[in-house]
C-alpha positions as CSV (number, residue, x, y, z in Angstrom):
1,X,119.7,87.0,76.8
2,X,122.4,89.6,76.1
3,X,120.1,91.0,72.6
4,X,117.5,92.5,75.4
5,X,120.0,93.5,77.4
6,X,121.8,95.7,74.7
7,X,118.5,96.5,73.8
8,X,117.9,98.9,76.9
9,X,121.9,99.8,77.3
10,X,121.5,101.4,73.9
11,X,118.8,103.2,74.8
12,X,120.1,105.2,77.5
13,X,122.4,108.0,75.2
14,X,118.5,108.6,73.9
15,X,118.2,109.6,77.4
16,X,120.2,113.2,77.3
17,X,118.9,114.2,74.4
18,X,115.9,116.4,74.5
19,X,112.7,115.5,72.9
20,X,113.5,111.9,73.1
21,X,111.5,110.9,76.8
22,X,108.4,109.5,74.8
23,X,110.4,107.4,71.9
24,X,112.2,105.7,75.2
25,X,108.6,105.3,76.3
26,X,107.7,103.6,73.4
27,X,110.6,101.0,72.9
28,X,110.6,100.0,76.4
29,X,106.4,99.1,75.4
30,X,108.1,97.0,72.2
31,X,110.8,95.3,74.2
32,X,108.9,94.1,76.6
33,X,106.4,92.7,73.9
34,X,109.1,91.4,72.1
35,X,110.9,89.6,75.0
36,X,107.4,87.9,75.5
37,X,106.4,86.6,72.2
38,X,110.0,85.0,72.0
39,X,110.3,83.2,74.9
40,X,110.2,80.0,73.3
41,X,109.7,77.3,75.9
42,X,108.5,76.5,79.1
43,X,110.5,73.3,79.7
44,X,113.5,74.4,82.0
45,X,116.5,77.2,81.6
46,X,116.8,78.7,78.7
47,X,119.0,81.2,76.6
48,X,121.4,79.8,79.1
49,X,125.1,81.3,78.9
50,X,127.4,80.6,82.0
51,X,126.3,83.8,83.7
52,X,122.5,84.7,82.4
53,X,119.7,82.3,81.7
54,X,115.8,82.1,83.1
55,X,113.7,79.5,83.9
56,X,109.8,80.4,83.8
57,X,110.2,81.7,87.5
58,X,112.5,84.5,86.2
59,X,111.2,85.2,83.0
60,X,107.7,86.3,84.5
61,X,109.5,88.4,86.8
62,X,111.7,90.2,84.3
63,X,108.6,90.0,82.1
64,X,106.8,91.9,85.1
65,X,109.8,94.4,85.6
66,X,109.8,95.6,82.2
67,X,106.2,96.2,82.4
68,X,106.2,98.0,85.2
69,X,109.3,100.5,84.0
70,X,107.6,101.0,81.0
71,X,104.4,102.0,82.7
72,X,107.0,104.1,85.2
73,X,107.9,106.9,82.7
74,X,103.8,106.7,81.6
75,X,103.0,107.5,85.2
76,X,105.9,110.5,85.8
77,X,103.8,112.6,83.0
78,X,104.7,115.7,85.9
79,X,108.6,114.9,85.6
80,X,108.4,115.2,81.6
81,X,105.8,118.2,81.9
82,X,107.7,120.1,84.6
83,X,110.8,119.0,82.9
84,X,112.7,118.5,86.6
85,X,115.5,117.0,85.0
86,X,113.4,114.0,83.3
87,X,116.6,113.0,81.1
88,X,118.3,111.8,84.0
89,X,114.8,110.7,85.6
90,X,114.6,108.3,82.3
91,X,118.4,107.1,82.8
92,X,117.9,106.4,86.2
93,X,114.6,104.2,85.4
94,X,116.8,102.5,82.8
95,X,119.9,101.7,84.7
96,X,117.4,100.3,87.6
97,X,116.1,98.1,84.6
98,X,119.2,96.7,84.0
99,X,120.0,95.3,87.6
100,X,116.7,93.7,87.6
101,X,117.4,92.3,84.7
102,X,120.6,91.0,85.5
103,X,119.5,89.8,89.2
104,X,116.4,87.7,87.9
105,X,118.1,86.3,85.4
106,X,122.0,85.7,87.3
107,X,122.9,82.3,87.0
108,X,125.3,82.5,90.0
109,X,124.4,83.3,93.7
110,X,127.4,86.0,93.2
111,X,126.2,87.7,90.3
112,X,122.7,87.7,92.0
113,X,123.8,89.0,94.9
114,X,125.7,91.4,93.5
115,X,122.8,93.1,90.9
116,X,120.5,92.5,93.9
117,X,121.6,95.3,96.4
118,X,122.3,97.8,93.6
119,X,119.0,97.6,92.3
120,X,118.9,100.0,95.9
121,X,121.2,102.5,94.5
122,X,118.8,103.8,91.5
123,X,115.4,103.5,93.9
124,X,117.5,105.5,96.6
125,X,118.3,108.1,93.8
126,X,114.3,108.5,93.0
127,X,113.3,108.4,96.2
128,X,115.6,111.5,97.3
129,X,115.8,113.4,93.8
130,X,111.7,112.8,93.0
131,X,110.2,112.5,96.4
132,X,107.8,114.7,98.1
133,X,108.6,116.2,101.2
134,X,111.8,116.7,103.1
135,X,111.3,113.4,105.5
136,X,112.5,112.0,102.5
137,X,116.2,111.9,103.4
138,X,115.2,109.1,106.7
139,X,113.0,107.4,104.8
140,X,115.9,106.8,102.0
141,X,118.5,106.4,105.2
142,X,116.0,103.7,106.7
143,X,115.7,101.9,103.0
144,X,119.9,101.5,103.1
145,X,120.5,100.3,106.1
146,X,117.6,97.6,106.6
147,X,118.7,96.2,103.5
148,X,122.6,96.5,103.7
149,X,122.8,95.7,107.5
150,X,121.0,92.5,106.4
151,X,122.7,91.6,103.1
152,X,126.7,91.9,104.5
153,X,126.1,88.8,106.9
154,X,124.9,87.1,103.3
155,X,128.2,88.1,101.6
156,X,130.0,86.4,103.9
157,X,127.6,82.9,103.6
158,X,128.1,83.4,100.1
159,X,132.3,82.6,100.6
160,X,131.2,80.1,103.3
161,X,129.0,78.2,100.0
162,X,132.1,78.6,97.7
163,X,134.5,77.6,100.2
164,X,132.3,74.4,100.8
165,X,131.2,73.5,97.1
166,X,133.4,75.0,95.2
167,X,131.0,76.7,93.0
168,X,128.0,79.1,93.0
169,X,126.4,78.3,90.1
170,X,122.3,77.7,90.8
171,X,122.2,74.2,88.8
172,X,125.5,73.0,90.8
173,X,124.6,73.9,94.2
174,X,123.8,71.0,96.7
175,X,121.9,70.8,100.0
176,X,124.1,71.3,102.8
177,X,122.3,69.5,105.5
178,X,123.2,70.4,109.4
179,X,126.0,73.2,108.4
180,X,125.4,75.5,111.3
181,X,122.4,77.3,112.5
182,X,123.7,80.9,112.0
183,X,124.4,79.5,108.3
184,X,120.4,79.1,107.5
185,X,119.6,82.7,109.5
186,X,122.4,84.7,107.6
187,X,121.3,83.4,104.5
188,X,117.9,83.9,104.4
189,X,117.4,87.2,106.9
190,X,118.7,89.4,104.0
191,X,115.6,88.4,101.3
192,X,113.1,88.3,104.5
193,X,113.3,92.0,105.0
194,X,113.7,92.7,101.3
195,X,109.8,91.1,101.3
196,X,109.3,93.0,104.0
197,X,108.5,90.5,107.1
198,X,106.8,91.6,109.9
199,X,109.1,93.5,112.7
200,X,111.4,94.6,109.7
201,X,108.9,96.0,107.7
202,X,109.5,99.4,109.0
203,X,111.3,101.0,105.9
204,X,109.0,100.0,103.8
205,X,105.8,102.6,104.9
206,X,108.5,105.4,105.4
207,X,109.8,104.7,101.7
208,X,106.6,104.4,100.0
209,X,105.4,107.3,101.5
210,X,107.9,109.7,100.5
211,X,108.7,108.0,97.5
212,X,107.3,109.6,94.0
213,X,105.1,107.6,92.2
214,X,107.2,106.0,90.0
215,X,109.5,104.4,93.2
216,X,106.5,103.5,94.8
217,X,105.3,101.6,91.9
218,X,109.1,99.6,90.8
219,X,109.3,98.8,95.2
220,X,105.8,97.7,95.1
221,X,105.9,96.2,91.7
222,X,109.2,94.5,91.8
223,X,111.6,95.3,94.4
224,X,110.0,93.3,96.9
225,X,109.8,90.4,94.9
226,X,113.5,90.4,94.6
227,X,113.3,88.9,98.0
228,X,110.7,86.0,97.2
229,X,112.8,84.9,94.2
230,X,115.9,85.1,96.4
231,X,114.2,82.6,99.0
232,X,112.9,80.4,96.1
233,X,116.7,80.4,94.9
234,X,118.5,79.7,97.9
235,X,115.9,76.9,99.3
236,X,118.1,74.5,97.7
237,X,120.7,74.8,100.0
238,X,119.2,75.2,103.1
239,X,116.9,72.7,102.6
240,X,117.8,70.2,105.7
241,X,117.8,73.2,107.9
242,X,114.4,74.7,106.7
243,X,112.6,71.5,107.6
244,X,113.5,71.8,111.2
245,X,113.6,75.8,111.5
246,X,111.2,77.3,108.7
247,X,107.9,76.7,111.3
248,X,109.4,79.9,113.0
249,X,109.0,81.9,110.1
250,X,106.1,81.4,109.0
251,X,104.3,81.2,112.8
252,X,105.7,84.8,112.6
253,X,104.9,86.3,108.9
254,X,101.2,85.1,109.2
255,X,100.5,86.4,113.1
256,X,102.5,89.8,111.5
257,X,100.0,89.4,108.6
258,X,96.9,89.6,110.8
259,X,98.7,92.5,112.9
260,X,99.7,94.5,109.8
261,X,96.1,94.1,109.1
262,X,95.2,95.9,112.3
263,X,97.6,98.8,111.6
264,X,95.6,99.2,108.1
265,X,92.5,100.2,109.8
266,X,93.7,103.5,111.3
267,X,95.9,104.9,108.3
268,X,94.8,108.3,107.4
269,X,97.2,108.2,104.5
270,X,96.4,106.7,101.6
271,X,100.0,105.3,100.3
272,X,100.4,104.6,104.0
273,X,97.6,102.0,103.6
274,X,98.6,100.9,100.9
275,X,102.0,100.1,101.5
276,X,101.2,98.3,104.8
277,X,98.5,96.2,102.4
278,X,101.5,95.1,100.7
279,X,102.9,93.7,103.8
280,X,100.0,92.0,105.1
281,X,99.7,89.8,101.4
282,X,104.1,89.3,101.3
283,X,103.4,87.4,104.5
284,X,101.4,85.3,102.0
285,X,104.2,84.5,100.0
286,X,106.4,84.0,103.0
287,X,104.1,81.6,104.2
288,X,103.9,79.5,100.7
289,X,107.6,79.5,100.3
290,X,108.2,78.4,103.7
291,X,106.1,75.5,103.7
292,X,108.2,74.5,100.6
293,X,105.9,72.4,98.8
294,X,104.6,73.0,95.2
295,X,101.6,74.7,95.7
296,X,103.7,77.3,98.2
297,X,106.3,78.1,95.6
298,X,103.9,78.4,92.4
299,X,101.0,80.1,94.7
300,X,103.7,82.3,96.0
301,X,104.5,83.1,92.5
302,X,101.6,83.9,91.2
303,X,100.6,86.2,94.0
304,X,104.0,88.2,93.5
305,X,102.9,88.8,90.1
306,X,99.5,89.7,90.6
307,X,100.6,91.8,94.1
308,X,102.8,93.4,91.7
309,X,100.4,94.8,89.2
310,X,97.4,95.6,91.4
311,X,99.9,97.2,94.2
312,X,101.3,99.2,91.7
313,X,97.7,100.3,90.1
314,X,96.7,101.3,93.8
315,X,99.4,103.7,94.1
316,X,98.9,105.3,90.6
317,X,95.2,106.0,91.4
318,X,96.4,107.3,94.9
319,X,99.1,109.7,92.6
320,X,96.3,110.8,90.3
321,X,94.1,112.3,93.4
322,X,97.4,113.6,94.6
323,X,98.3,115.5,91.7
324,X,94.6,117.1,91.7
325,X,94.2,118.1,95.5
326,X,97.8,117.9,96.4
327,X,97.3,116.0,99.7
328,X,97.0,112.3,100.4
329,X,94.9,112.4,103.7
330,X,91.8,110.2,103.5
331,X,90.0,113.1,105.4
332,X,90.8,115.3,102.6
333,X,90.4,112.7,99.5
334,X,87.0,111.7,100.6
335,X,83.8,111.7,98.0
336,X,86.3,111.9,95.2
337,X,83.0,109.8,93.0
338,X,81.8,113.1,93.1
339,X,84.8,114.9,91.3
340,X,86.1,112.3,89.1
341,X,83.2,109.4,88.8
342,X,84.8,107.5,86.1
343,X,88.1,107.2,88.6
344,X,85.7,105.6,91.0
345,X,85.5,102.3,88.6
346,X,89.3,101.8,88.2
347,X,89.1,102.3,92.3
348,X,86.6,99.9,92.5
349,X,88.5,97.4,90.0
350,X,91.7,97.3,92.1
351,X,90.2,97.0,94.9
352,X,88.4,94.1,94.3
353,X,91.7,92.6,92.7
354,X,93.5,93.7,96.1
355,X,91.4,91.5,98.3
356,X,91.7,88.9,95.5
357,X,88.3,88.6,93.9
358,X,87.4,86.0,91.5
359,X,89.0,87.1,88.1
360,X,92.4,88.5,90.0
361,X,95.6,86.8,89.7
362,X,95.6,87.6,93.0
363,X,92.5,84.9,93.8
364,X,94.6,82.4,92.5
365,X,97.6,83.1,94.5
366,X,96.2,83.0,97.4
367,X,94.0,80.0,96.9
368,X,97.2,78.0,96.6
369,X,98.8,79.3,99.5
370,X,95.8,78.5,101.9
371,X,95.9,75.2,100.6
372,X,99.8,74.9,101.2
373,X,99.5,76.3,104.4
374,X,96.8,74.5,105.4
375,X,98.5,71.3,104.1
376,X,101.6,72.1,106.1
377,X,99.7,72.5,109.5
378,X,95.5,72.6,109.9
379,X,95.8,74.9,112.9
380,X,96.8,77.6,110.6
381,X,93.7,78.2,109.1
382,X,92.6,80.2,112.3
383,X,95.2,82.7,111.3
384,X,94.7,82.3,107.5
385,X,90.5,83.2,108.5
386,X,91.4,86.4,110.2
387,X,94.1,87.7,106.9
388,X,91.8,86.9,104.6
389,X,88.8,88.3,106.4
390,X,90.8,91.5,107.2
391,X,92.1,92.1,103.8
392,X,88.6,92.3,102.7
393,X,87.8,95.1,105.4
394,X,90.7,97.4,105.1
395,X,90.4,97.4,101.4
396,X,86.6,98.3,101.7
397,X,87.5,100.8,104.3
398,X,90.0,102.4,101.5
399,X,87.5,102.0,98.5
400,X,84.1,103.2,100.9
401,X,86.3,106.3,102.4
402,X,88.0,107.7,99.9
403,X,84.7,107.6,97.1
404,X,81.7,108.2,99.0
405,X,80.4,110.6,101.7
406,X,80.3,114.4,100.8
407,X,83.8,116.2,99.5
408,X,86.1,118.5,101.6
409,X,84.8,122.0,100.7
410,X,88.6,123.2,99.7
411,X,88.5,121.5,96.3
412,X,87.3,124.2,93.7
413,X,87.7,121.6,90.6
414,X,86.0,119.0,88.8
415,X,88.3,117.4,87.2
416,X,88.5,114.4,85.0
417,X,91.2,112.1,84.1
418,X,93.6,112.3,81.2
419,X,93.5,109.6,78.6
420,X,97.6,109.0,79.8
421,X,95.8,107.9,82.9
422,X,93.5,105.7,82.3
423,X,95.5,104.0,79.5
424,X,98.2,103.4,82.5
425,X,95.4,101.9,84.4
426,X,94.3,99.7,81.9
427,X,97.5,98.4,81.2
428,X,98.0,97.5,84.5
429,X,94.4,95.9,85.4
430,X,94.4,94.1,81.9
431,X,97.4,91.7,82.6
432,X,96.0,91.3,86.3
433,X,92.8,89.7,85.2
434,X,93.4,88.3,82.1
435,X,96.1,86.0,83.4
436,X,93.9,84.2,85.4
437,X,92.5,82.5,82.2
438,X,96.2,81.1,81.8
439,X,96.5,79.6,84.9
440,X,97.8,76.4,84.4
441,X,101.3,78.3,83.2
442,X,101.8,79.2,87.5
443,X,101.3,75.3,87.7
444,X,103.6,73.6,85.4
């Protein structure tokens, strides 16, 4: 555990020396390759110290974090060209590595919760040095204080759990039947806005928006799954209480999914839509985890993962038609086959993964959900017919809107993409769809 760990601590000197951003770029490739032709078995933790280890749950989401910072610095090509500071862009990419590192693979609800909210320090620091336009202050004011307003009250359950067991290591922990009600709430409020759920999902649209690529792709990617792994980590504990309380949540993240879906239709920005797609499919995973059955928890999973890759993808083909027209307004973006044609496959190619088409992780996922859900209560697949069905059309809307239909008459250049482009999307549709062949490994 602590040999990859090292690993990207001793690359961060390479950081403030110039010349070095594409040598980081390429060991960050080769330690992610390495960390996943070593991982040696699937049976249960592994690598286990006293403070790090991973089960399979963990590994595929550090697995998925170091992909996704890897294809970060491939995707900030303007921050290296422009050279705005892209030594400290790199260190900043690195240390934000490192606390999703450490949080995925904590061995103690401390140390977790700990790496957890300062994964929020490094994605504030991108969003205001890298970001766009000035709203980008609120929009990094709204990310703090959803998520620490939330996370203090689960400080203070974390002493309650000490004070009660003793310990706060994950293997040791025990349910804790009928503790108190404001015990369950506390506990899991703080990862349900981290996913976003619905009515505190509003820093999520603001941040994405004014993000730069590279923070919309690690929140998208991987910082909302922090909250999905925290649920599937704390379950254990709460597990009395869920049975009689979790209906609640997951009444509400699948009627927010379907509304979310609503709010999609009129976006007339592009990461706007996007971001509230994301939304609409973490009520998914919501929903799985909270019916807390096997299919939830592994459909969940794989969802995250593919969510993780094809959300991320979206946003770097919505950054590529940024960079060329400099807006993001589908009224502006619209007939972009005409410009860039071969960008109109890759659009196509996400978003058929984006409303989970057959080879997609995603398809997988969700399949598992629907039939947790469905298992958990058969009046749900009214709701379930209406997400699933509206996931379809706003992603068609998106696809149809932004490719077809005749150009805005400002653009004055064809323009292609680079090969660092489509080599970025490859990398992140080729994972997405070949791990769908491998499906048994979400089912163990």
């Amino acid at each position: 555990m602590l040999s990859y760990l090292l690993m990207i601590v001793f690359l961060t000197p390479l950081c403030f020396l110039r010349g070095y951003w594409w040598l980081i770029h390429s060991m960050m490739f080769l330690t992610s390759f390495v960390f996943m032709i070593f991982f040696y078995s699937y049976a249960d933790l592994n690598m286990v110290g006293y403070c790090f280890g991973f089960d399979y749950f963990s590994f595929s989401l550090i697995l998925l974090s170091f992909w996704i910072c890897s294809l970060m610095i491939t995707a900030s090509g303007l921050v290296y060209f422009s050279s705005y500071h892209s030594g400290f862009f790199v260190f900043i990419v690195l240390f934000l590595l490192i606390m999703l590192y450490c949080s995925f693979s904590s061995l103690s609800l401390l140390s977790f919760y700990i790496f957890f909210e300062s994964s929020l320090i490094p994605t504030l620091l991108l969003i205001l040095g890298w970001g766009y336009q000035p709203e980008r202050l609120q929009a990094g004011l709204y990310l703090i204080f959803y998520t620490l307003v939330a996370s203090l009250p689960l400080l203070l359950v974390l002493f309650s759990v000490y004070d009660v067991s003793k310990t706060l290591y994950f293997p040791l922990l025990f349910d804790f039947g009928s503790y108190y009600f404001m015990f369950y709430i506390f506990i899991i409020l703080a990862f349900l806005i981290k996913m976003p759920m619905f009515l505190v999902h509003l820093w999520l649209p603001s941040a994405h928006v004014e993000a730069p690529i590279s923070g919309s792709m690690i929140l998208a990617g991987v910082l909302l799954k922090l909250g999905g792994y925290g649920i599937f980590r704390v379950m254990k504990i709460i597990s009395f209480l869920s049975m009689k309380f979790n209906y609640f949540w997951l009444s509400l993240s699948l009627s927010g999914g379907v509304i979310v879906s609503f709010i999609c239709f009129r976006q007339v920005d592009l990461k706007s839509l996007i971001a509230y797609s994301s939304v609409a499919h973490m009520s998914m995973v919501i929903g799985g985890l909270m019916t807390m059955n096997l299919w939830g928890c592994m459909g969940s999973f794989s969802l995250m993962i593919g969510h993780g890759l094809c959300s991320s993808g979206l946003f770097c083909l919505s950054n590529i038609i940024y960079e060329r027209l400099g807006s993001r307004s589908l009224l502006i973006n619209k007939g972009m086959i005409n410009l860039m044609p071969s960008m109109a496959l890759w659009w196509f190619l996400f978003s058929s993964s984006n409303m989970a088409a057959p080879p997609s992780l995603n398809l997988m996922g969700e399949l598992s959900l629907l039939n947790s859900i469905i298992s958990w209560s058969t009046f749900s697949f009214l709701v379930l017919i209406f997400l699933s069905f509206f996931s379809a059309v706003y992603t068609l809307y998106m696809y149809s809107y932004s490719q077809h239909g005749s150009y805005y008459m400002g653009v004055y250049t064809c323009s292609l993409g680079y090969f660092r482009e489509y080599h970025l999307l490859f990398l992140h549709w080729l994972p997405l769809n070949i791990l769908c062949l491998k499906g048994d490994y979400f089912y163990i």
